[in-house]
N, C-alpha and C positions, 0 to 999 in steps of 0.2 A: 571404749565403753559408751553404751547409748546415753542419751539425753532422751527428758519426756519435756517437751515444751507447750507450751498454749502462750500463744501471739493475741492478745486485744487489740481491734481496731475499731472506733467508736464514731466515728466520719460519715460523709457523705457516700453513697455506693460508690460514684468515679473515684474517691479514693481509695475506696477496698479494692475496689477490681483493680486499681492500679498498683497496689501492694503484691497481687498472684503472683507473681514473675520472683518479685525476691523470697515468696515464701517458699516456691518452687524450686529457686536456685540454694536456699539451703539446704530442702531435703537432697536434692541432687547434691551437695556437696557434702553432706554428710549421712548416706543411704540407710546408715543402721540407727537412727536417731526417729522417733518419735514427735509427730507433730502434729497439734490441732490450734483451730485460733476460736475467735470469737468474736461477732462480729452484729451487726443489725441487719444486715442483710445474708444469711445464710443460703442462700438459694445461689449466689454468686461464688459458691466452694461446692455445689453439688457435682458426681461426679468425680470431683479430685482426687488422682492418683496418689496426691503427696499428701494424703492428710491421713491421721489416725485417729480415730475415738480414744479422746482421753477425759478423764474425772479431776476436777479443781479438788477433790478433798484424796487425792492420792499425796501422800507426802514426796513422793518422787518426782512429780509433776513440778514444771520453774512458768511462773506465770509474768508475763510481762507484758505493757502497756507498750503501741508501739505507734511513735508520730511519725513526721516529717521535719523536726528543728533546723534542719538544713534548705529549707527554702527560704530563710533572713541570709542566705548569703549565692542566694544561685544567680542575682543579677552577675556577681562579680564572678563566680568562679564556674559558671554555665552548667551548675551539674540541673542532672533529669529527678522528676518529679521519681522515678521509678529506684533511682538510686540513693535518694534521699531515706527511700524508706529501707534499705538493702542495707544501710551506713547507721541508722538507726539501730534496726536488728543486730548487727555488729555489737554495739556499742552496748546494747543489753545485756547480750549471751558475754561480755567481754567483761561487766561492773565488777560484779562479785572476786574479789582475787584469789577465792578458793574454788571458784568455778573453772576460774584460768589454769589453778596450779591441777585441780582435776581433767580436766577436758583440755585443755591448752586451750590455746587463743583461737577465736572462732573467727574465719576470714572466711565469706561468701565467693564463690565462685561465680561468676556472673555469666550469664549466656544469653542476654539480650534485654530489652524496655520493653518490647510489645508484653501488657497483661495476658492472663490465661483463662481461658471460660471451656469448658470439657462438657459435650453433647453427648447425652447415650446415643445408642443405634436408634432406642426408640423413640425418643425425639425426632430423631434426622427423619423417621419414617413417616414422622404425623403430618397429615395438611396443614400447610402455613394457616392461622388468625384471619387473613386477608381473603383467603380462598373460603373458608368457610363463612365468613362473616357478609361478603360482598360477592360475592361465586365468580369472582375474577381470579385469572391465572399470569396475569400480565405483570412482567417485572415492576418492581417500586423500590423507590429510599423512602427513608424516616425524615419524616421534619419535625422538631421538635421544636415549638416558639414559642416554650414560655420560660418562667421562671418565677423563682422564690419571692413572695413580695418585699424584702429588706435587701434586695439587693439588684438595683436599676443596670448594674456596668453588667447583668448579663442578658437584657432585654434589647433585643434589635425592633427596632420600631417598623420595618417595610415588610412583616413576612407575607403578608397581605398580595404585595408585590413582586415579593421573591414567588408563590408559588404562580403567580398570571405569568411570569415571567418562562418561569419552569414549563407549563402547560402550553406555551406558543413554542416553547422551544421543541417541546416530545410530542406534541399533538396527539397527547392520548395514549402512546404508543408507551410510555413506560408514567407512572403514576405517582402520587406524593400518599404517604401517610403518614397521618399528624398524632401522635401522641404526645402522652405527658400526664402527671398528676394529679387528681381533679380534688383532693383532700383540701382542708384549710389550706394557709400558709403560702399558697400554690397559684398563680395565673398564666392561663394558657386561653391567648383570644380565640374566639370559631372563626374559622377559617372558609371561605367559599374553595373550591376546587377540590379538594382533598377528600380522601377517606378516613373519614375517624374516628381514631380508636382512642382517645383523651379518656380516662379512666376505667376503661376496659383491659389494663394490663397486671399483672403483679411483677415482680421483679424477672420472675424465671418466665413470664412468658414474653415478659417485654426482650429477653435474651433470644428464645425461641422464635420469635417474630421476626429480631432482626437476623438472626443466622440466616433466616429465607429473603433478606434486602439485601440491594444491589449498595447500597450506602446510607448514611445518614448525614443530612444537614440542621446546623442549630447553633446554639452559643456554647461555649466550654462547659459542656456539661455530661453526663452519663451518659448520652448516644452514641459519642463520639469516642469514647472507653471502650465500649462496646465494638462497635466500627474497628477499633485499634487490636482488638485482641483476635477478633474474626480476619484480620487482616485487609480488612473492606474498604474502599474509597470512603471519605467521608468531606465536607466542607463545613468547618469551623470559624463562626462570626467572632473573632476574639476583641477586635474593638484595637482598644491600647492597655488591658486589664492586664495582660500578662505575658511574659516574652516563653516564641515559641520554644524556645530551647528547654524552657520548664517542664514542658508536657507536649510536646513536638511527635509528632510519630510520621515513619518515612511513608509515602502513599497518601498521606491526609494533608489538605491544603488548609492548611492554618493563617484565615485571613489576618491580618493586624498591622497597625501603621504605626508600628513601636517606631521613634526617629521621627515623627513626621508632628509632632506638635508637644508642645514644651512640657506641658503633664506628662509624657511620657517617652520623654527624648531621649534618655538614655537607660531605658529598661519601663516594665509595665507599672503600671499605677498600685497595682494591687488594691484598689477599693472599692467598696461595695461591704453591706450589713455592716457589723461590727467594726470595719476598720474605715468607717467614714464612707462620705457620700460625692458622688464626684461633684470635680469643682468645673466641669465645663458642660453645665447640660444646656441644650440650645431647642429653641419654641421649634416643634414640626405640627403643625395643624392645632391642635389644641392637648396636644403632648410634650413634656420635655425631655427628651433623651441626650444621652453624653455624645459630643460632638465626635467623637473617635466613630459612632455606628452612621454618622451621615455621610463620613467620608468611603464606605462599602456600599457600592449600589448594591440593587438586586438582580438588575439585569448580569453583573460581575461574580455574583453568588450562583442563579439557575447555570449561567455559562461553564461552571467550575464543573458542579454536574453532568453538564453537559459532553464536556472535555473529556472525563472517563471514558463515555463510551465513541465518541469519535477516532477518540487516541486508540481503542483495542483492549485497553481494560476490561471492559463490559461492550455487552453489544446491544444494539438498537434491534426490535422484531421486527419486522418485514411488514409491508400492508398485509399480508396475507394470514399473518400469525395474530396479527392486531384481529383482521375482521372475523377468524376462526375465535377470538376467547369473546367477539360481541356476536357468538350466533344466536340462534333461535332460543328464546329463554319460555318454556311454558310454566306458567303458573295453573295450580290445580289443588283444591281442598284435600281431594283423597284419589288414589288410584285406582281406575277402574279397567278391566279386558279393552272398553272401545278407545281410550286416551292411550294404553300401550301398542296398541296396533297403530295409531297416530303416532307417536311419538319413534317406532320402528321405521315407518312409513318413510316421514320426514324426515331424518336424522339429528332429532332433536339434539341440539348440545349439551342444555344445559336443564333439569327438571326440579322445580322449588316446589314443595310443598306447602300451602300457605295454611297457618293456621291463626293468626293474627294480623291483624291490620298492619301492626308494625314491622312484622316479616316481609310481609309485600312492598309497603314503602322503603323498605331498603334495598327489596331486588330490585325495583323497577328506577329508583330513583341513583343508587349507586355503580350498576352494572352495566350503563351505558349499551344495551343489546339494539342490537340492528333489525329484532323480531319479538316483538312478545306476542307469544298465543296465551290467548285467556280461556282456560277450559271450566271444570265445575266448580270456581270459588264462588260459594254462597252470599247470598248479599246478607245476612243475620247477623256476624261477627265484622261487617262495617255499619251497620245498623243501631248496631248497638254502642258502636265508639263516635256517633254521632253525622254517621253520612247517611242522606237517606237513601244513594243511589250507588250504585258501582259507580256510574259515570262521573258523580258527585266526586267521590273519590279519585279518581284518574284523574278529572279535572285538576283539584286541589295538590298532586302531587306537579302540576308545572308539567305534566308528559305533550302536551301539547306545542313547549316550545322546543324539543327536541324533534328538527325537521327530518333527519334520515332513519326516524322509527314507523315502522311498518305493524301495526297490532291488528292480531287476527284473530277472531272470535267464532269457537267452537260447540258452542252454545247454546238454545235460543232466548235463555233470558239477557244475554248479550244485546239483541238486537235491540228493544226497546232505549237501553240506556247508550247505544252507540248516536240513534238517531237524537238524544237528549243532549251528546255533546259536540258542543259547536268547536273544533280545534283548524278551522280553513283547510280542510283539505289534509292536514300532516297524518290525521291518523285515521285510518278506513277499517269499516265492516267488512267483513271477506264473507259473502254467504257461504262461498263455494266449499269453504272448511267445515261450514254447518251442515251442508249437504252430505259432503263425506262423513262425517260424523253421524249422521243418520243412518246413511247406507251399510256401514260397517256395526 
Protein backbone atom coordinates (compact mmCIF):
# COMPACT_ATOMS: atom_id res chain seq x y z
CA UNK A 1 0.00 0.00 0.00
CA UNK A 2 1.35 3.47 -0.96
CA UNK A 3 2.34 6.16 1.65
CA UNK A 4 1.71 9.94 0.72
CA UNK A 5 4.61 11.68 2.66
CA UNK A 6 6.01 15.30 2.78
CA UNK A 7 9.70 15.59 4.42
CA UNK A 8 10.38 19.34 6.01
CA UNK A 9 13.83 20.41 6.02
CA UNK A 10 14.26 23.97 7.40
CA UNK A 11 18.30 24.37 7.24
CA UNK A 12 20.99 25.74 5.59
CA UNK A 13 20.85 24.66 1.56
CA UNK A 14 24.27 22.41 2.05
CA UNK A 15 22.03 20.67 4.41
CA UNK A 16 19.00 20.29 2.10
CA UNK A 17 21.10 19.37 -0.73
CA UNK A 18 22.79 16.90 1.51
CA UNK A 19 19.45 15.29 2.41
CA UNK A 20 18.72 14.40 -1.75
CA UNK A 21 20.41 11.10 -1.49
CA UNK A 22 18.34 9.73 1.41
CA UNK A 23 15.18 11.32 -0.05
CA UNK A 24 16.17 9.61 -3.20
CA UNK A 25 17.11 6.37 -1.64
CA UNK A 26 13.54 6.01 -0.12
CA UNK A 27 11.53 6.70 -3.06
CA UNK A 28 13.88 3.97 -4.60
CA UNK A 29 13.18 1.79 -1.94
CA UNK A 30 9.92 2.06 -1.80
CA UNK A 31 8.68 3.04 -5.85
CA UNK A 32 4.81 2.90 -5.24
CA UNK A 33 5.09 5.60 -2.37
CA UNK A 34 4.37 9.19 -2.74
CA UNK A 35 6.72 11.82 -1.82
CA UNK A 36 7.33 15.59 -1.62
CA UNK A 37 9.22 17.77 0.99
CA UNK A 38 9.41 21.07 1.90
CA UNK A 39 12.12 22.99 2.13
CA UNK A 40 13.54 27.00 1.92
CA UNK A 41 15.37 26.32 -0.89
CA UNK A 42 13.12 24.84 -3.57
CA UNK A 43 14.97 25.21 -6.64
CA UNK A 44 17.51 22.49 -4.95
CA UNK A 45 14.46 19.60 -5.86
CA UNK A 46 13.81 21.03 -9.30
CA UNK A 47 13.81 18.44 -11.86
CA UNK A 48 13.48 15.55 -9.39
CA UNK A 49 12.42 12.38 -10.58
CA UNK A 50 11.57 11.28 -6.94
CA UNK A 51 9.30 13.77 -5.86
CA UNK A 52 5.44 14.00 -6.29
CA UNK A 53 3.06 17.15 -5.85
CA UNK A 54 1.53 16.66 -2.79
CA UNK A 55 -1.33 18.93 -0.53
CA UNK A 56 -0.54 19.34 3.41
CA UNK A 57 -4.64 19.54 3.78
CA UNK A 58 -4.91 15.82 2.08
CA UNK A 59 -5.77 13.72 5.11
CA UNK A 60 -3.63 10.93 3.64
CA UNK A 61 -0.67 12.86 3.40
CA UNK A 62 1.96 12.03 6.87
CA UNK A 63 4.11 15.20 7.36
CA UNK A 64 7.25 15.05 9.19
CA UNK A 65 9.91 17.37 10.40
CA UNK A 66 13.25 15.83 9.38
CA UNK A 67 16.93 16.67 11.21
CA UNK A 68 20.11 15.30 11.81
CA UNK A 69 20.08 14.29 15.91
CA UNK A 70 22.81 11.88 15.09
CA UNK A 71 25.65 14.31 14.46
CA UNK A 72 25.85 14.44 18.92
CA UNK A 73 27.40 11.09 18.30
CA UNK A 74 29.25 10.85 14.78
CA UNK A 75 32.70 11.84 16.66
CA UNK A 76 32.28 8.32 18.17
CA UNK A 77 30.55 6.21 15.83
CA UNK A 78 32.04 8.04 12.31
CA UNK A 79 28.68 7.94 10.70
CA UNK A 80 28.13 10.55 7.51
CA UNK A 81 26.38 13.76 7.64
CA UNK A 82 24.08 12.01 4.64
CA UNK A 83 23.10 9.12 6.76
CA UNK A 84 22.24 10.85 9.78
CA UNK A 85 19.53 12.22 7.78
CA UNK A 86 18.60 8.58 6.08
CA UNK A 87 18.42 7.33 10.06
CA UNK A 88 16.45 10.22 10.86
CA UNK A 89 13.74 9.49 8.00
CA UNK A 90 13.82 6.06 9.38
CA UNK A 91 12.96 6.85 12.67
CA UNK A 92 9.92 9.00 11.59
CA UNK A 93 8.19 6.92 8.95
CA UNK A 94 9.03 4.18 11.95
CA UNK A 95 7.22 6.52 15.44
CA UNK A 96 3.72 5.89 14.85
CA UNK A 97 3.04 1.97 15.72
CA UNK A 98 0.10 1.95 13.72
CA UNK A 99 2.06 3.25 10.93
CA UNK A 100 4.44 0.19 11.48
CA UNK A 101 1.56 -2.43 11.96
CA UNK A 102 0.11 -0.70 8.51
CA UNK A 103 3.24 -0.24 6.18
CA UNK A 104 5.60 -2.50 8.36
CA UNK A 105 8.78 -1.11 9.41
CA UNK A 106 10.33 1.33 6.94
CA UNK A 107 14.23 0.52 6.44
CA UNK A 108 15.89 2.73 3.65
CA UNK A 109 18.05 1.19 1.24
CA UNK A 110 20.90 3.15 0.72
CA UNK A 111 22.98 3.52 -2.40
CA UNK A 112 25.61 5.98 -1.71
CA UNK A 113 26.48 9.88 0.23
CA UNK A 114 27.03 11.88 -2.80
CA UNK A 115 23.69 14.57 -2.79
CA UNK A 116 21.55 14.65 -6.04
CA UNK A 117 20.88 17.98 -8.14
CA UNK A 118 19.02 16.95 -11.74
CA UNK A 119 19.67 19.49 -14.80
CA UNK A 120 17.16 19.56 -17.54
CA UNK A 121 18.52 19.30 -21.15
CA UNK A 122 17.65 22.82 -21.19
CA UNK A 123 19.89 23.98 -18.79
CA UNK A 124 22.77 21.74 -19.94
CA UNK A 125 22.08 23.79 -23.29
CA UNK A 126 22.34 27.36 -22.03
CA UNK A 127 25.59 29.58 -21.97
CA UNK A 128 27.29 29.30 -18.74
CA UNK A 129 26.75 33.06 -16.38
CA UNK A 130 30.71 33.37 -16.97
CA UNK A 131 30.35 33.34 -20.74
CA UNK A 132 27.84 35.66 -20.94
CA UNK A 133 28.61 37.99 -18.17
CA UNK A 134 32.63 38.31 -19.19
CA UNK A 135 32.57 36.81 -22.87
CA UNK A 136 35.17 34.27 -21.69
CA UNK A 137 35.10 30.55 -22.47
CA UNK A 138 37.96 29.49 -20.49
CA UNK A 139 37.71 26.78 -17.81
CA UNK A 140 37.14 28.17 -14.00
CA UNK A 141 36.41 26.95 -10.16
CA UNK A 142 34.19 28.78 -7.69
CA UNK A 143 35.91 30.53 -4.79
CA UNK A 144 33.70 31.21 -2.37
CA UNK A 145 35.20 33.49 0.72
CA UNK A 146 32.87 34.44 2.70
CA UNK A 147 30.74 33.75 5.33
CA UNK A 148 27.76 34.28 7.84
CA UNK A 149 28.75 37.11 10.26
CA UNK A 150 28.15 34.83 13.66
CA UNK A 151 30.19 32.44 12.70
CA UNK A 152 34.23 33.15 12.51
CA UNK A 153 35.44 29.07 12.42
CA UNK A 154 34.24 29.36 8.78
CA UNK A 155 36.10 32.45 7.54
CA UNK A 156 39.71 31.69 6.16
CA UNK A 157 41.66 34.91 6.51
CA UNK A 158 44.40 34.48 3.24
CA UNK A 159 41.76 34.11 0.21
CA UNK A 160 43.26 37.28 -0.91
CA UNK A 161 46.28 35.01 -1.31
CA UNK A 162 44.88 31.83 -2.17
CA UNK A 163 43.60 33.40 -5.46
CA UNK A 164 47.53 35.35 -6.37
CA UNK A 165 48.45 32.03 -5.53
CA UNK A 166 45.95 30.26 -7.91
CA UNK A 167 46.64 32.92 -10.80
CA UNK A 168 50.75 32.23 -10.75
CA UNK A 169 50.02 28.84 -10.61
CA UNK A 170 47.19 28.90 -14.09
CA UNK A 171 48.63 31.94 -15.51
CA UNK A 172 45.33 32.86 -16.81
CA UNK A 173 44.85 29.72 -18.48
CA UNK A 174 42.05 28.54 -16.18
CA UNK A 175 40.17 31.25 -13.90
CA UNK A 176 38.72 31.76 -10.33
CA UNK A 177 35.16 33.03 -9.76
CA UNK A 178 34.13 34.52 -6.57
CA UNK A 179 30.56 34.24 -5.53
CA UNK A 180 28.56 34.31 -2.53
CA UNK A 181 25.75 36.33 -0.86
CA UNK A 182 25.64 39.79 -0.90
CA UNK A 183 22.07 40.09 1.63
CA UNK A 184 22.40 41.15 5.26
CA UNK A 185 23.93 38.70 7.57
CA UNK A 186 26.53 37.82 4.82
CA UNK A 187 30.45 38.78 4.26
CA UNK A 188 32.33 38.10 1.37
CA UNK A 189 35.58 40.46 1.07
CA UNK A 190 36.29 41.84 -3.01
CA UNK A 191 38.72 40.07 -4.12
CA UNK A 192 41.45 41.34 -6.85
CA UNK A 193 42.03 38.55 -9.62
CA UNK A 194 38.68 37.04 -9.86
CA UNK A 195 35.48 37.32 -11.75
CA UNK A 196 32.69 38.37 -9.84
CA UNK A 197 29.68 37.22 -9.62
CA UNK A 198 29.02 38.00 -5.46
CA UNK A 199 25.31 38.59 -5.55
CA UNK A 200 24.48 38.01 -9.03
CA UNK A 201 23.25 34.39 -8.33
CA UNK A 202 20.02 32.81 -7.03
CA UNK A 203 20.19 29.45 -5.72
CA UNK A 204 19.31 27.56 -9.22
CA UNK A 205 21.72 29.61 -11.06
CA UNK A 206 24.32 29.44 -8.62
CA UNK A 207 23.71 25.27 -9.34
CA UNK A 208 23.78 26.11 -13.06
CA UNK A 209 26.94 28.12 -12.89
CA UNK A 210 28.73 25.49 -11.08
CA UNK A 211 27.58 22.39 -13.45
CA UNK A 212 29.65 24.57 -16.15
CA UNK A 213 33.08 24.61 -13.17
CA UNK A 214 35.83 22.64 -13.07
CA UNK A 215 35.58 22.76 -9.01
CA UNK A 216 34.88 24.75 -6.16
CA UNK A 217 37.19 26.07 -3.39
CA UNK A 218 35.91 27.69 0.05
CA UNK A 219 35.00 26.84 3.72
CA UNK A 220 32.37 24.08 4.62
CA UNK A 221 29.80 25.44 2.93
CA UNK A 222 27.12 25.15 -0.03
CA UNK A 223 29.91 25.03 -2.89
CA UNK A 224 31.35 22.28 -1.97
CA UNK A 225 27.60 20.30 -1.79
CA UNK A 226 27.38 21.29 -4.83
CA UNK A 227 30.99 20.17 -6.16
CA UNK A 228 29.90 16.75 -4.16
CA UNK A 229 26.65 15.96 -6.04
CA UNK A 230 28.11 17.20 -9.60
CA UNK A 231 30.83 14.84 -8.62
CA UNK A 232 33.52 17.84 -9.20
CA UNK A 233 36.83 18.30 -7.60
CA UNK A 234 36.41 20.65 -4.90
CA UNK A 235 38.97 22.09 -2.06
CA UNK A 236 37.53 22.48 1.45
CA UNK A 237 39.16 25.00 4.12
CA UNK A 238 37.70 22.99 7.11
CA UNK A 239 39.94 24.50 9.74
CA UNK A 240 39.67 22.07 12.95
CA UNK A 241 35.52 22.82 12.89
CA UNK A 242 34.65 19.39 11.83
CA UNK A 243 35.85 15.87 11.22
CA UNK A 244 36.01 14.88 7.53
CA UNK A 245 34.28 11.75 8.15
CA UNK A 246 31.01 13.91 8.85
CA UNK A 247 30.64 15.29 5.53
CA UNK A 248 33.74 13.80 3.69
CA UNK A 249 33.08 13.09 -0.06
CA UNK A 250 35.52 10.90 -2.01
CA UNK A 251 37.26 13.35 -4.90
CA UNK A 252 37.17 16.43 -2.54
CA UNK A 253 40.11 17.38 -0.50
CA UNK A 254 38.87 18.19 2.81
CA UNK A 255 41.68 20.29 4.37
CA UNK A 256 41.65 20.08 8.44
CA UNK A 257 44.27 19.42 11.05
CA UNK A 258 41.69 17.62 13.36
CA UNK A 259 44.81 15.77 15.82
CA UNK A 260 46.99 18.57 15.42
CA UNK A 261 46.06 21.01 18.40
CA UNK A 262 44.19 20.38 21.57
CA UNK A 263 40.83 22.26 20.67
CA UNK A 264 40.40 19.70 18.36
CA UNK A 265 42.58 16.67 19.08
CA UNK A 266 40.24 14.10 19.10
CA UNK A 267 37.32 15.04 16.74
CA UNK A 268 36.30 18.89 15.46
CA UNK A 269 35.35 21.68 17.60
CA UNK A 270 32.11 22.04 16.26
CA UNK A 271 32.00 25.95 17.08
CA UNK A 272 31.02 28.82 15.57
CA UNK A 273 27.30 31.09 16.00
CA UNK A 274 25.19 29.52 18.58
CA UNK A 275 27.27 27.08 19.83
CA UNK A 276 30.06 29.50 20.98
CA UNK A 277 32.99 31.14 19.68
CA UNK A 278 36.30 29.77 19.32
CA UNK A 279 38.70 29.84 22.03
CA UNK A 280 41.98 29.99 19.86
CA UNK A 281 41.85 33.11 17.60
CA UNK A 282 45.33 34.50 16.83
CA UNK A 283 46.22 38.40 15.66
CA UNK A 284 46.94 38.09 11.63
CA UNK A 285 47.45 41.86 10.56
CA UNK A 286 44.81 43.56 12.12
CA UNK A 287 42.41 40.43 12.03
CA UNK A 288 41.67 37.58 14.54
CA UNK A 289 41.22 34.38 13.10
CA UNK A 290 41.14 30.74 14.68
CA UNK A 291 44.55 29.30 14.76
CA UNK A 292 43.37 25.98 12.98
CA UNK A 293 43.12 28.48 9.33
CA UNK A 294 46.81 29.74 9.88
CA UNK A 295 48.02 26.47 9.88
CA UNK A 296 46.48 25.92 5.82
CA UNK A 297 48.63 28.08 3.58
CA UNK A 298 47.35 29.29 0.54
CA UNK A 299 49.96 28.40 -1.53
CA UNK A 300 48.71 24.34 -0.08
CA UNK A 301 45.04 25.48 -0.99
CA UNK A 302 45.76 26.89 -5.08
CA UNK A 303 48.16 23.61 -5.19
CA UNK A 304 45.07 21.31 -4.34
CA UNK A 305 43.59 22.96 -7.44
CA UNK A 306 46.17 22.56 -9.05
CA UNK A 307 46.68 18.82 -8.54
CA UNK A 308 43.35 17.98 -10.41
CA UNK A 309 44.48 18.97 -13.37
CA UNK A 310 48.03 17.84 -13.30
CA UNK A 311 46.92 14.41 -12.09
CA UNK A 312 44.30 14.03 -15.23
CA UNK A 313 41.24 14.91 -13.54
CA UNK A 314 40.74 18.11 -15.39
CA UNK A 315 43.03 19.44 -17.98
CA UNK A 316 45.05 22.48 -18.39
CA UNK A 317 44.24 24.54 -22.25
CA UNK A 318 47.09 24.78 -24.16
CA UNK A 319 48.64 28.37 -25.13
CA UNK A 320 46.82 28.14 -28.12
CA UNK A 321 43.16 27.66 -26.65
CA UNK A 322 44.09 30.38 -23.92
CA UNK A 323 45.29 32.99 -26.73
CA UNK A 324 42.10 31.66 -29.23
CA UNK A 325 39.32 32.68 -26.01
CA UNK A 326 41.68 36.34 -25.69
CA UNK A 327 41.20 37.05 -29.53
CA UNK A 328 40.18 40.11 -31.05
CA UNK A 329 37.19 41.60 -28.92
CA UNK A 330 35.36 44.60 -31.16
CA UNK A 331 33.39 46.81 -29.31
CA UNK A 332 30.65 48.73 -31.31
CA UNK A 333 27.32 50.74 -30.29
CA UNK A 334 25.26 49.36 -33.23
CA UNK A 335 25.88 47.20 -36.31
CA UNK A 336 26.36 48.44 -39.38
CA UNK A 337 27.13 46.70 -43.33
CA UNK A 338 30.87 48.46 -43.09
CA UNK A 339 31.81 46.82 -39.12
CA UNK A 340 30.36 43.35 -40.64
CA UNK A 341 32.51 43.36 -43.57
CA UNK A 342 35.33 44.19 -40.92
CA UNK A 343 34.49 41.86 -38.59
CA UNK A 344 34.25 38.86 -41.72
CA UNK A 345 37.38 40.28 -42.82
CA UNK A 346 39.37 39.94 -39.68
CA UNK A 347 37.96 37.01 -38.01
CA UNK A 348 36.77 38.70 -35.34
CA UNK A 349 36.25 36.30 -32.21
CA UNK A 350 34.38 37.94 -30.15
CA UNK A 351 31.50 41.05 -31.02
CA UNK A 352 30.03 43.13 -27.72
CA UNK A 353 27.51 45.40 -28.23
CA UNK A 354 28.10 48.24 -26.04
CA UNK A 355 25.25 50.14 -24.80
CA UNK A 356 26.34 51.41 -21.40
CA UNK A 357 29.28 52.43 -19.96
CA UNK A 358 29.11 49.58 -17.65
CA UNK A 359 29.03 47.04 -20.40
CA UNK A 360 32.17 48.10 -21.71
CA UNK A 361 34.01 48.25 -18.34
CA UNK A 362 33.33 44.88 -18.01
CA UNK A 363 34.39 43.62 -21.58
CA UNK A 364 37.43 45.51 -21.65
CA UNK A 365 38.43 45.29 -18.05
CA UNK A 366 37.30 41.37 -17.37
CA UNK A 367 38.18 39.71 -20.73
CA UNK A 368 41.69 39.98 -20.70
CA UNK A 369 41.74 40.26 -25.00
CA UNK A 370 45.02 40.36 -26.74
CA UNK A 371 42.97 42.90 -29.38
CA UNK A 372 40.39 45.49 -28.82
CA UNK A 373 39.06 47.13 -31.89
CA UNK A 374 37.05 50.18 -31.08
CA UNK A 375 34.39 50.73 -33.78
CA UNK A 376 31.17 53.24 -33.47
CA UNK A 377 30.79 53.63 -29.63
CA UNK A 378 29.49 56.96 -29.21
CA UNK A 379 31.07 59.32 -26.83
CA UNK A 380 27.23 60.55 -25.33
CA UNK A 381 26.39 57.59 -23.01
CA UNK A 382 30.17 58.13 -21.40
CA UNK A 383 29.51 61.77 -21.41
CA UNK A 384 26.87 61.56 -19.70
CA UNK A 385 28.21 59.06 -16.86
CA UNK A 386 30.77 61.64 -16.29
CA UNK A 387 33.89 61.11 -18.77
CA UNK A 388 34.42 63.74 -20.98
CA UNK A 389 36.36 61.65 -23.32
CA UNK A 390 36.57 58.10 -24.63
CA UNK A 391 40.10 58.39 -23.76
CA UNK A 392 39.05 59.68 -20.48
CA UNK A 393 37.37 56.54 -20.06
CA UNK A 394 40.06 53.90 -21.43
CA UNK A 395 42.25 55.76 -19.18
CA UNK A 396 40.25 55.30 -15.97
CA UNK A 397 39.71 51.63 -16.63
CA UNK A 398 43.72 50.92 -15.96
CA UNK A 399 43.71 49.56 -19.95
CA UNK A 400 47.09 51.15 -20.10
CA UNK A 401 48.79 48.91 -17.58
CA UNK A 402 47.84 45.78 -19.39
CA UNK A 403 51.14 45.62 -21.64
CA UNK A 404 50.34 42.70 -24.38
CA UNK A 405 46.97 44.73 -25.54
CA UNK A 406 47.07 45.93 -28.90
CA UNK A 407 43.73 48.44 -29.48
CA UNK A 408 42.82 49.48 -32.88
CA UNK A 409 40.60 52.13 -33.77
CA UNK A 410 38.17 52.18 -36.69
CA UNK A 411 36.89 55.35 -36.44
CA UNK A 412 37.78 58.84 -36.91
CA UNK A 413 36.61 60.22 -33.71
CA UNK A 414 39.12 57.63 -32.31
CA UNK A 415 41.94 59.53 -33.36
CA UNK A 416 41.70 62.73 -31.40
CA UNK A 417 41.26 60.89 -27.98
CA UNK A 418 44.00 58.28 -28.85
CA UNK A 419 46.41 61.19 -29.31
CA UNK A 420 44.97 62.50 -25.68
CA UNK A 421 46.08 59.40 -24.19
CA UNK A 422 49.27 59.13 -22.88
CA UNK A 423 49.71 54.98 -22.00
CA UNK A 424 53.90 54.84 -23.16
CA UNK A 425 53.66 53.17 -26.09
CA UNK A 426 51.20 49.78 -24.66
CA UNK A 427 48.34 50.92 -26.66
CA UNK A 428 48.41 52.47 -30.38
CA UNK A 429 46.25 54.08 -33.04
CA UNK A 430 46.11 51.78 -36.02
CA UNK A 431 45.06 54.45 -38.92
CA UNK A 432 45.50 51.59 -41.28
CA UNK A 433 42.03 50.13 -39.85
CA UNK A 434 40.52 53.64 -40.24
CA UNK A 435 41.60 53.54 -43.79
CA UNK A 436 40.12 50.41 -44.47
CA UNK A 437 37.06 51.47 -42.82
CA UNK A 438 36.78 54.15 -45.39
CA UNK A 439 37.50 52.19 -48.32
CA UNK A 440 34.80 49.59 -47.67
Amino acid sequence: MARKIILIQSQSPGDILTMTRPVGDLKLTNPDWEIDVRTPCPEIFENNPHLTQLEENDPEVEIYNIGYPKINDCGWEGIHFSDAFRLDIEDKLNSDPKKVEQYGITKIVKTGLRPELWMSDQEKSWFNQVHCEFFTDRPFWIINAGRKVDNELKQYAFWQDVVDEFNNLFQEKVILVQIGHSGPGHIHPKLKGVFSLVGQTSTRQLIRLMFNACGSVGPISFQFVISAAFGQPAVVVAGGKENHRWHGYDGIDYKNVIGKLDCCKYGGCWLGGIKGECKRLVKVGNVETPQCFTMITPLEIARSAYQYHLGGILRIPTNEETEKDRKTIFLLEKEDAASKIFIKKFGIHRVITINTVEKLSSAVKTTIPNIVVLGNVDNTNLVTSGYDTLAAFLHDLGLESKSNISVYACDEKWKTNFNALDVAKRIEYKPSLLEYMRVI
